[in-house]
DSSP file (Angstrom, degrees, kcal/mol; ACC not computed):
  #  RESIDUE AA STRUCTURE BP1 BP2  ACC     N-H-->O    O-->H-N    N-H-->O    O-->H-N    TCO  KAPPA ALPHA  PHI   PSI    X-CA   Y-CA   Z-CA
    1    1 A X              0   0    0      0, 0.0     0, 0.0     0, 0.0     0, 0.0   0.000 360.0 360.0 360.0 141.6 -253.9  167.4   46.1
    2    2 A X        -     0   0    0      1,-0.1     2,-0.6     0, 0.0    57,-0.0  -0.263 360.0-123.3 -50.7 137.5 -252.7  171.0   47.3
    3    3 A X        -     0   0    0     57,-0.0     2,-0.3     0, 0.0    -1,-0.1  -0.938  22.7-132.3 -92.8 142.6 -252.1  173.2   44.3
    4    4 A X        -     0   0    0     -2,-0.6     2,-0.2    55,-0.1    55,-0.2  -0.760  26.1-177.4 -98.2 130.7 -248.6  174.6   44.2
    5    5 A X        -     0   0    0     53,-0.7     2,-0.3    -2,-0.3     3,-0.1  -0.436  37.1 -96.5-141.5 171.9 -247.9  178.6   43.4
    6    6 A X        -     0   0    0      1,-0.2    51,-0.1    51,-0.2    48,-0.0  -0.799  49.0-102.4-109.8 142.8 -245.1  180.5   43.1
    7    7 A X        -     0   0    0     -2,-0.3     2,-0.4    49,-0.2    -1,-0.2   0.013  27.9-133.8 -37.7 157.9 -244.1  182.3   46.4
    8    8 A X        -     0   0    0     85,-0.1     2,-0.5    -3,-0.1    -1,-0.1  -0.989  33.7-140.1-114.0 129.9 -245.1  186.4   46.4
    9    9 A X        -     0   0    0     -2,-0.4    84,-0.2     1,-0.2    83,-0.1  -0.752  29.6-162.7-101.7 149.6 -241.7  188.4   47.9
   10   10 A X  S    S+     0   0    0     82,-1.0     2,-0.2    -2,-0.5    -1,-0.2   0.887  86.3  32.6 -52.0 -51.9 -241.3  191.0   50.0
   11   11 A X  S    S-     0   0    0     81,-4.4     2,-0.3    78,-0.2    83,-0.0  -0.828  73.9-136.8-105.7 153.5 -237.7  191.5   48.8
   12   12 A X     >  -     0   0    0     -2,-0.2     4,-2.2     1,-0.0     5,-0.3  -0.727  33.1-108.4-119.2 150.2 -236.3  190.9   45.6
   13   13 A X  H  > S+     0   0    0     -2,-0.3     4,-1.8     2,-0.2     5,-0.2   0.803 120.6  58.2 -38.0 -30.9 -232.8  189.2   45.4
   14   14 A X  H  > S+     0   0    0      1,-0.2     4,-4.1     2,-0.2    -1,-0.2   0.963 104.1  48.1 -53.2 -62.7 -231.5  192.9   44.3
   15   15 A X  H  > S+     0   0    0      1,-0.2     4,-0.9     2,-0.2    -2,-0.2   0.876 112.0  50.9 -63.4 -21.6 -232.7  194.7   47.4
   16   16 A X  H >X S+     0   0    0     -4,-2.2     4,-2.3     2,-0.2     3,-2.2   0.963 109.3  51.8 -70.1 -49.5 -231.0  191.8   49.9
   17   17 A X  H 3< S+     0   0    0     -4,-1.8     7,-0.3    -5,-0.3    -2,-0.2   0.911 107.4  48.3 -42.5 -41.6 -227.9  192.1   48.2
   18   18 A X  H 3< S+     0   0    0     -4,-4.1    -1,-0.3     1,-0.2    -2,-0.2   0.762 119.7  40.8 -81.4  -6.6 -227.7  195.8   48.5
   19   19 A X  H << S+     0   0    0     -3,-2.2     2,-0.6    -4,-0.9    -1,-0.2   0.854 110.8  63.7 -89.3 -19.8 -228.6  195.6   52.3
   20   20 A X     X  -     0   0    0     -4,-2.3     4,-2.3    -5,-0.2    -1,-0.2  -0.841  58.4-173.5-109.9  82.8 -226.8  192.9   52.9
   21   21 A X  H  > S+     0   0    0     -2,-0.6     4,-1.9     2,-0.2    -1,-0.1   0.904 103.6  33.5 -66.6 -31.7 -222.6  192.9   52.5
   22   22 A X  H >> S+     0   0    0      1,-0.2     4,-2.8     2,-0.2     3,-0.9   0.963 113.8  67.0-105.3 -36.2 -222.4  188.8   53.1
   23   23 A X  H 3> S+     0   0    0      2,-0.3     4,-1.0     1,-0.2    -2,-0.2   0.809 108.8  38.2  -9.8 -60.0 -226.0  188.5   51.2
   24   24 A X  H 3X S+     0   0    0     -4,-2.3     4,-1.9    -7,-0.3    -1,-0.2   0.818 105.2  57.3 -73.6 -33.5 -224.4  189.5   48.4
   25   25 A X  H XX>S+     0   0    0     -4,-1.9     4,-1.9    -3,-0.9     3,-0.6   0.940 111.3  52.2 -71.9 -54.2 -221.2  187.9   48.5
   26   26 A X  H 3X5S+     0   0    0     -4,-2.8     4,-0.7     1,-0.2    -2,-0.2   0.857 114.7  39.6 -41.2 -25.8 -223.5  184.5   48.7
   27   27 A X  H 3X5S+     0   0    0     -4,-1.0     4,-1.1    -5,-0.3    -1,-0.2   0.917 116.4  45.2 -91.6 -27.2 -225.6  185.2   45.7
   28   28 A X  H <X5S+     0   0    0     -4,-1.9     4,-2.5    -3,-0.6     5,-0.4   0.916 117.9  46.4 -81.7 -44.8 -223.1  186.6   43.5
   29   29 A X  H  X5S+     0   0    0     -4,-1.9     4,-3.1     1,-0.3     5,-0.3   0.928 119.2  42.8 -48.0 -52.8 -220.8  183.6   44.6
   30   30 A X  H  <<S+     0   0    0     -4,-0.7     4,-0.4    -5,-0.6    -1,-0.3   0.679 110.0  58.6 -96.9 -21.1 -224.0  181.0   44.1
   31   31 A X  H  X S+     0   0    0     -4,-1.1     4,-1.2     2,-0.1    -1,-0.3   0.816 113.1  37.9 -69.4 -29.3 -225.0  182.8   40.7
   32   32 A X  H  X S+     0   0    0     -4,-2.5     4,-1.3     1,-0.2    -2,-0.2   0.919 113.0  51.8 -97.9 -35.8 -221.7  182.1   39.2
   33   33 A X  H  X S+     0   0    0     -4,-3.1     4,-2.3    -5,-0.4    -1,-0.2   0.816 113.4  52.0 -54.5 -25.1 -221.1  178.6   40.7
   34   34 A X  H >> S+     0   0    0     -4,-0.4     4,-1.4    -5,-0.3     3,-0.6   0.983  95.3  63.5 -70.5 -36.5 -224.7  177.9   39.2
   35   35 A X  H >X S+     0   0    0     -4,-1.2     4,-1.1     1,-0.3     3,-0.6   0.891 108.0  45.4 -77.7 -41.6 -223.9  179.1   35.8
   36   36 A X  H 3< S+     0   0    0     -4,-1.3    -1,-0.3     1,-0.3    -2,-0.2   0.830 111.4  49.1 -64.9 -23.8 -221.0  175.9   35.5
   37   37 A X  H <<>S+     0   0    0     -4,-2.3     5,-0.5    -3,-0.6     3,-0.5   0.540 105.4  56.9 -99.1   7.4 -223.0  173.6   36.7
   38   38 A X  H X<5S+     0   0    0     -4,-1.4     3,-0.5    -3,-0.6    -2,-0.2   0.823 107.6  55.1 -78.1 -20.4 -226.0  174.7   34.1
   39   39 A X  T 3<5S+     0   0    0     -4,-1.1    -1,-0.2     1,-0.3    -2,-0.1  -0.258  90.3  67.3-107.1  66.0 -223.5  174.1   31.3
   40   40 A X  T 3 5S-     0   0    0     -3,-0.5    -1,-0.3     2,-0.1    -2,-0.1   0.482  92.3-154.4-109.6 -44.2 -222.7  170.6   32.3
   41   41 A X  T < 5 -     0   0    0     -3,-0.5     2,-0.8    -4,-0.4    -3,-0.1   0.939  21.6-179.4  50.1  56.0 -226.2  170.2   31.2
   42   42 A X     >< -     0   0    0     -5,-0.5     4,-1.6     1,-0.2    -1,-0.2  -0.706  27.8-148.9 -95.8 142.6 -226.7  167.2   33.5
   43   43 A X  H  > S+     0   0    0     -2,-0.8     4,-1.5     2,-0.2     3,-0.2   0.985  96.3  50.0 -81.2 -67.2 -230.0  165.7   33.3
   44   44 A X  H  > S+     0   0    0      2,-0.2     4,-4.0     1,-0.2     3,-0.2   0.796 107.5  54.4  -3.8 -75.1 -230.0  164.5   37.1
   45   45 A X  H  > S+     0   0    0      1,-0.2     4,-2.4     2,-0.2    -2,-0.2   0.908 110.3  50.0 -48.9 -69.9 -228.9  168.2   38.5
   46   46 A X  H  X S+     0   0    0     -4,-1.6     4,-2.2     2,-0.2    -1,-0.2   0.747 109.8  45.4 -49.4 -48.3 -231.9  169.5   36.6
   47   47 A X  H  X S+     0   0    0     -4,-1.5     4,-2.7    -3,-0.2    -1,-0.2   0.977 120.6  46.5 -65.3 -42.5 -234.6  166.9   38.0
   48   48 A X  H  X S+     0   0    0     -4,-4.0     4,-1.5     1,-0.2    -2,-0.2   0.973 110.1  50.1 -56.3 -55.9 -233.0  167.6   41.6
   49   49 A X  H  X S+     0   0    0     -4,-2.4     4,-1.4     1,-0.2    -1,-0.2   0.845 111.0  45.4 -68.7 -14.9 -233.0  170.7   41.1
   50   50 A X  H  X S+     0   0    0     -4,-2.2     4,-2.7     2,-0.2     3,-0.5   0.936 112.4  54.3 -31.1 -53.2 -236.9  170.8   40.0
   51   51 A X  H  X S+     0   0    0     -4,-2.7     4,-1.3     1,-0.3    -2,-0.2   0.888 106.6  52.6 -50.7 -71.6 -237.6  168.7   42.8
   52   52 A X  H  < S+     0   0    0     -4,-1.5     4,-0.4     2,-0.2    -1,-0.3   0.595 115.3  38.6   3.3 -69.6 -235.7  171.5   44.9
   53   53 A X  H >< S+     0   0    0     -4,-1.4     3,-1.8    -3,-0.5     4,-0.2   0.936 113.6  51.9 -92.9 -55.6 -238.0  174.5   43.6
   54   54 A X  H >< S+     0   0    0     -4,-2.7     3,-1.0     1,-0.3    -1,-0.2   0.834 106.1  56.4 -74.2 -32.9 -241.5  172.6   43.5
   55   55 A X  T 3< S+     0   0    0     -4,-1.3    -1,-0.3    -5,-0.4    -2,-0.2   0.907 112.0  42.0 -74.2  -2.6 -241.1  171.3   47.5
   56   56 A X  T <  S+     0   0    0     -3,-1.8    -1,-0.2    -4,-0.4    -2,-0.2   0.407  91.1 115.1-116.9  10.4 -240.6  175.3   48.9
   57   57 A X  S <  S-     0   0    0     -3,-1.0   -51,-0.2    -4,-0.2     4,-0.2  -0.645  84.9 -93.6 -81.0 161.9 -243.4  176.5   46.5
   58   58 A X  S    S+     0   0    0     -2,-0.2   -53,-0.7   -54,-0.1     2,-0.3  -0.059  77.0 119.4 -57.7 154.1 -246.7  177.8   48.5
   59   59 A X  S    S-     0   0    0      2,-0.8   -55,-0.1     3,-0.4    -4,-0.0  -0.886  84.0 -18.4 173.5-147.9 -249.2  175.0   48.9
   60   60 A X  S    S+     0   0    0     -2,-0.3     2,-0.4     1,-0.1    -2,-0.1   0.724 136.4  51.4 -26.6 -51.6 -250.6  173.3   52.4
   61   61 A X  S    S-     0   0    0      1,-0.2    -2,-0.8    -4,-0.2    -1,-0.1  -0.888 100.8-113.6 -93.8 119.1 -247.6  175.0   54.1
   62   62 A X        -     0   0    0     -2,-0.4    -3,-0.4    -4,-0.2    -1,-0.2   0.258  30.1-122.7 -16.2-167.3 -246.9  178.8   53.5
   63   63 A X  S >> S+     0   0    0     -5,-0.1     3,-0.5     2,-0.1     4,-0.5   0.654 114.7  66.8-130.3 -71.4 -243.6  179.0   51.6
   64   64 A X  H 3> S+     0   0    0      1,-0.3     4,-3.5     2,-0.2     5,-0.2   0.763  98.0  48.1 -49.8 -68.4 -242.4  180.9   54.2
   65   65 A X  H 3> S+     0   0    0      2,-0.2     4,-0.6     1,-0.2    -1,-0.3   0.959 108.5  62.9 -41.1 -62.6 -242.5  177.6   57.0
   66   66 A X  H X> S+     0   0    0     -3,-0.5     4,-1.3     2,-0.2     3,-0.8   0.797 100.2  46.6   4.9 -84.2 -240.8  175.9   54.3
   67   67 A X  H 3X S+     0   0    0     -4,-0.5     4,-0.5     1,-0.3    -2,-0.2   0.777 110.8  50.4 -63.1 -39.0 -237.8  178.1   54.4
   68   68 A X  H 3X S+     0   0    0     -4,-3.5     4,-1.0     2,-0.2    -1,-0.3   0.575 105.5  60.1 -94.9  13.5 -237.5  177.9   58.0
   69   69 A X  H XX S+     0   0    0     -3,-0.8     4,-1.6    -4,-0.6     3,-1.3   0.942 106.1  46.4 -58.6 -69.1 -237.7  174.2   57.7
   70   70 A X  H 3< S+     0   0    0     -4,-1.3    -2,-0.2     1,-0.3    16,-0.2   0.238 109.7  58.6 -73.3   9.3 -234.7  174.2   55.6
   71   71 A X  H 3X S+     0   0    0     -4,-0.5     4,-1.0    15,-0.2    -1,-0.3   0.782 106.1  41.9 -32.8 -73.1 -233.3  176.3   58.0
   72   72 A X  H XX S+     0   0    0     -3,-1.3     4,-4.0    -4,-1.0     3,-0.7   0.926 121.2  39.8 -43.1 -59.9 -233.5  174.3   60.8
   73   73 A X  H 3X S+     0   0    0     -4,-1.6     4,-1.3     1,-0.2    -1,-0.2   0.754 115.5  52.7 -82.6 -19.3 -232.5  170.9   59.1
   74   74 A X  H 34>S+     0   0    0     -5,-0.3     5,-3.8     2,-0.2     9,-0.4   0.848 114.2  50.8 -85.8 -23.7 -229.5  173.0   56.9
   75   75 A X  H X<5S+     0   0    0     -4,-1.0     3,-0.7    -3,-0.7    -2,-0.2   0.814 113.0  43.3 -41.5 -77.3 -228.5  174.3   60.7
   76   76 A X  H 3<5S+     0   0    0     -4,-4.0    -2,-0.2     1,-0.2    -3,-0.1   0.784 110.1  48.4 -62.1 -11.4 -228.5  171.1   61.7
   77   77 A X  T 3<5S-     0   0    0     -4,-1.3    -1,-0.2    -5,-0.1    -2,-0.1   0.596 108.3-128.7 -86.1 -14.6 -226.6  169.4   58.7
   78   78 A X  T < 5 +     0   0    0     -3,-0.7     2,-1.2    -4,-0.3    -3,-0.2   0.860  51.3 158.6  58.3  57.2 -224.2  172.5   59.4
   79   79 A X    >>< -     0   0    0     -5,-3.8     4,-1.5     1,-0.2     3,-1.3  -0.722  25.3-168.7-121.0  95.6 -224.2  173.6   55.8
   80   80 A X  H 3> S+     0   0    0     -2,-1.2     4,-2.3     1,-0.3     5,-0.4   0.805  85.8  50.4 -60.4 -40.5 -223.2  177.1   56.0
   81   81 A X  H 3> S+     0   0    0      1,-0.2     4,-1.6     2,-0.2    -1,-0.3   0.891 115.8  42.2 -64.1 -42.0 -224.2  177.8   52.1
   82   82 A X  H <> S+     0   0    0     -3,-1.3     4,-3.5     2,-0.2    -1,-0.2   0.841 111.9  55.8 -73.4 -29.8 -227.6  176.2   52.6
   83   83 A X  H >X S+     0   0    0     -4,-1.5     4,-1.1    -9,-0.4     3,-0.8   0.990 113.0  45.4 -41.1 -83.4 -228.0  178.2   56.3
   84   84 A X  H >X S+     0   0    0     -4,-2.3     4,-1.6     1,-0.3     3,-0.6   0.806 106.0  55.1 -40.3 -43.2 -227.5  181.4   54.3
   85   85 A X  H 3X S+     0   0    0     -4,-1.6     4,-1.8    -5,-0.4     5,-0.3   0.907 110.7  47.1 -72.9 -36.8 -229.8  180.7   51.3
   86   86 A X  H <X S+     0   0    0     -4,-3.5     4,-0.9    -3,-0.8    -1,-0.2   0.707 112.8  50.4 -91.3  12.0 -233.1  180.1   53.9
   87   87 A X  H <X S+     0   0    0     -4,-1.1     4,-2.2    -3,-0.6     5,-0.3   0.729 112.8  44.4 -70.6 -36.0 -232.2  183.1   55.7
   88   88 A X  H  < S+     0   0    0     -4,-1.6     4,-0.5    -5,-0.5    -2,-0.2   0.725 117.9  45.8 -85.4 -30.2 -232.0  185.0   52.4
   89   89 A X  H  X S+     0   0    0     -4,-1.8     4,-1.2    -5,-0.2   -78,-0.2   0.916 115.7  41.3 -81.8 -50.4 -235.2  183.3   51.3
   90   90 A X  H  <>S+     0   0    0     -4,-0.9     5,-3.9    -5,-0.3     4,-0.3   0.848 114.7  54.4 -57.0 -28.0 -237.3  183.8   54.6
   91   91 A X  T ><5S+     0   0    0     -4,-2.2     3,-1.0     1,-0.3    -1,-0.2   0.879 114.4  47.0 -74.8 -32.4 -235.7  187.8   54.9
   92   92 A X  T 345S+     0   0    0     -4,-0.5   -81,-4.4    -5,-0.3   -82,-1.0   0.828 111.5  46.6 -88.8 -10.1 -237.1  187.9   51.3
   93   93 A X  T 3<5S-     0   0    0     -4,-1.2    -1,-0.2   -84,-0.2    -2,-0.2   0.406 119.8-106.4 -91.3   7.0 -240.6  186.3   52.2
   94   94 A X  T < 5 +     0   0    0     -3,-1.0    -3,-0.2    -4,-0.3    -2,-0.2   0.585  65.4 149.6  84.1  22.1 -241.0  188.5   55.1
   95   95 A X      < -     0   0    0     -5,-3.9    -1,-0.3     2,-0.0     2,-0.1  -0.640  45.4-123.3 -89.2 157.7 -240.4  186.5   58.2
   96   96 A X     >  -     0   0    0      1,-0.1     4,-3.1    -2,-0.1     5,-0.1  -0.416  28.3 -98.1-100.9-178.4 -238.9  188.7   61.0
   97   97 A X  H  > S+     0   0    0      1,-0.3     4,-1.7     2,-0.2    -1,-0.1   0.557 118.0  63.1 -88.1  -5.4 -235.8  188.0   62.6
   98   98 A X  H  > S+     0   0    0      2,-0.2     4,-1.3     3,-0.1    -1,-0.3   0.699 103.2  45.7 -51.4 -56.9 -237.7  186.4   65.6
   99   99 A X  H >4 S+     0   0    0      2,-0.2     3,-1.1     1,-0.1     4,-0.4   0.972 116.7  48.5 -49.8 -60.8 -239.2  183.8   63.8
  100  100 A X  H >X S+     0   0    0     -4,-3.1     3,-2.4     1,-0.3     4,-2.1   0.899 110.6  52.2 -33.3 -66.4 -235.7  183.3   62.2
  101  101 A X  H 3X S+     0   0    0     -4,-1.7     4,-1.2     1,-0.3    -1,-0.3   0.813 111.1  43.1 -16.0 -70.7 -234.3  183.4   65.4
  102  102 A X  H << S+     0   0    0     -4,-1.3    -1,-0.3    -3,-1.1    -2,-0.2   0.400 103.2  61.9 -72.5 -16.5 -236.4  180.9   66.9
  103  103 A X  H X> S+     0   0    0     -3,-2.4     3,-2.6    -4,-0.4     4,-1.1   0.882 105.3  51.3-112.5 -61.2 -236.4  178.5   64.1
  104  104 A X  H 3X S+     0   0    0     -4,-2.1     4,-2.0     1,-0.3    -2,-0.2   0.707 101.5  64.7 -32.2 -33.8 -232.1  178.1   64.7
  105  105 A X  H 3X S+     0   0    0     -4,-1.2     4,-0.6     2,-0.2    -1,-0.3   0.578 103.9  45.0 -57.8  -9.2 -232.8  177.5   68.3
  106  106 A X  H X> S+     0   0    0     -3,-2.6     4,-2.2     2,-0.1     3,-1.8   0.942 110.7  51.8 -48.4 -67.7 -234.5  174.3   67.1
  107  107 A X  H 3X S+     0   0    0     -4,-1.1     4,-1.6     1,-0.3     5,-0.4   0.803 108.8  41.7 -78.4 -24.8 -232.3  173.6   65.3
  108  108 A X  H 3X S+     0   0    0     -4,-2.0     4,-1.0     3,-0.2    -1,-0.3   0.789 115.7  59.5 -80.4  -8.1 -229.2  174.0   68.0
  109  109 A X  H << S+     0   0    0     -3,-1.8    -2,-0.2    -4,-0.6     4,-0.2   0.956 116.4  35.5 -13.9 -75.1 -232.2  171.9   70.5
  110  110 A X  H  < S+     0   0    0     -4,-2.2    -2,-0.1     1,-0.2    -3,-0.1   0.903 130.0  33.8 -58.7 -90.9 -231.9  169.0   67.6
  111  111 A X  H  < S-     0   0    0     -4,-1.6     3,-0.4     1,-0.2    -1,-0.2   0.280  91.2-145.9 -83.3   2.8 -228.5  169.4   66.9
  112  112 A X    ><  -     0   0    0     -4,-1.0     3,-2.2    -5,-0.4     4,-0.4   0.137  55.2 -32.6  87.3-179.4 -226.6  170.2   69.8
  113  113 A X  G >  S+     0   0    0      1,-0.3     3,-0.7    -4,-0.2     4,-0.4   0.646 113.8  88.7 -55.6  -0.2 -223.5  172.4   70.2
  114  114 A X  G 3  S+     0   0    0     -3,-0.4     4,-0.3     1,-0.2    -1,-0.3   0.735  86.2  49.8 -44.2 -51.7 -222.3  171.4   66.8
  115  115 A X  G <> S+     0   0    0     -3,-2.2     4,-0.7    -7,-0.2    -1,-0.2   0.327  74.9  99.7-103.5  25.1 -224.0  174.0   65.3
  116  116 A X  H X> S+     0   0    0     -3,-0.7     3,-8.4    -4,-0.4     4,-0.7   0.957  86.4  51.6 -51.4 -90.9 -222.9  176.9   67.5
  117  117 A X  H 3> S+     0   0    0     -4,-0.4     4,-1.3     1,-0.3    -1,-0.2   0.754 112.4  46.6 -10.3 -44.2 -220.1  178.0   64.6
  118  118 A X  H 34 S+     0   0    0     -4,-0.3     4,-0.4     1,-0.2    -1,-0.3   0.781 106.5  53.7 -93.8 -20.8 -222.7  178.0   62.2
  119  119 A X  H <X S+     0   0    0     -3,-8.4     4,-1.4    -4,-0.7    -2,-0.2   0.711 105.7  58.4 -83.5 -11.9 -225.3  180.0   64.3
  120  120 A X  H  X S+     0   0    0     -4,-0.7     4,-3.0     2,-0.2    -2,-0.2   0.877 110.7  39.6 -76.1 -36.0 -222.5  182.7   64.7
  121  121 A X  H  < S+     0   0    0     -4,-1.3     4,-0.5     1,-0.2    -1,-0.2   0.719 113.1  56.3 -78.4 -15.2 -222.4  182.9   60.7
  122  122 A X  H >> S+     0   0    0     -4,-0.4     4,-2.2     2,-0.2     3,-0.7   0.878 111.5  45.4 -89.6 -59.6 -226.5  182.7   60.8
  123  123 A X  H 3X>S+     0   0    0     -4,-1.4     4,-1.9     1,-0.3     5,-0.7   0.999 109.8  53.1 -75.0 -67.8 -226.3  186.0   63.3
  124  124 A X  H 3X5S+     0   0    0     -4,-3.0     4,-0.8     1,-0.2    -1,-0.3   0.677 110.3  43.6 -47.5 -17.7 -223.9  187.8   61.2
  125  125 A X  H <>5S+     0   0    0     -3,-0.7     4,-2.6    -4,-0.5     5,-0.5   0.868 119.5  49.5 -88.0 -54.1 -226.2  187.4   58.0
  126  126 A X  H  X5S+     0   0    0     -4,-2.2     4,-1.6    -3,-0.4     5,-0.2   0.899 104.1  55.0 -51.8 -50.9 -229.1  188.4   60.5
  127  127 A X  H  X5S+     0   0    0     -4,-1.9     4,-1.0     1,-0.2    -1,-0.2   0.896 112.1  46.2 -52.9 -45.3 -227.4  191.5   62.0
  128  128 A X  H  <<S+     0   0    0     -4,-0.8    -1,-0.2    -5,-0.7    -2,-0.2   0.795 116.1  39.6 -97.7   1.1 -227.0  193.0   58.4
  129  129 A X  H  < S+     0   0    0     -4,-2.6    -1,-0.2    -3,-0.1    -2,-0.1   0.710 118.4  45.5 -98.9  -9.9 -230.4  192.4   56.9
  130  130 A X  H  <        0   0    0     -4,-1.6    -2,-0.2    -5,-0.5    -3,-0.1   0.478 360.0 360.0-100.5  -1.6 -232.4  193.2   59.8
  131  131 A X     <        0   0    0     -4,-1.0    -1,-0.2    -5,-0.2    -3,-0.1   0.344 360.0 360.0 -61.5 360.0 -230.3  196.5   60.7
């Protein structure tokens, strides 16, 4: 079996936020929604989210491939919150905005014109970290 590491980033959650006006609103938004559902203390939400952390750590696949998996398929589920979080992870693992780019035209390939709306919210996030 692959051993599994913790990613190394380029950017730290600090430094996106401050480049980043919608970056910020998403983290600060998704730090404070987290913090109610950690004192539910639900034993479920905890193994998913393990589950969650351990599949995008480095290991056969880069980290970085990972995130623009869950890119693609969070494109294609059209789940603006999850879109935004593997932009914000890949900006922070270094992939440029080409990869990025490229891995949302899969995903509008896959999922068809459905996910137009949601690549417009995907560009704006792109325009203001890669500026």
């Amino acid at each position: 079996m692959t051993e599994r590491r913790e990613p190394t980033y380029v950017y730290s959650e600090k430094q996106v936020a401050e480049k980043s006006d919608i970056a910020r609103h998403f983290i600060d938004t998704r730090t404070r929604l987290n913090q109610n559902v950690d004192r539910a203390d639900n034993f479920l939400v905890k193994r998913f989210y393990n589950l969650d952390h351990n599949t995008y750590l480095e290991g056969a696949l880069p980290a970085k491939y990972k995130e623009l998996m869950g890119l693609v398929a969070s494109a294609c589920l059209r789940c603006d919150d999850c879109i935004s979080y593997h932009i914000i992870q890949s900006y922070r693992l270094g992939v440029t905005r080409a990869e990025q780019e490229e891995a949302i035209n899969v995903a509008l390939v896959v999922g068809g014109s459905i996910v137009i709306p949601h690549l417009r919210r995907a560009y704006a996030l792109l325009t203001e970290l890669y500026a």
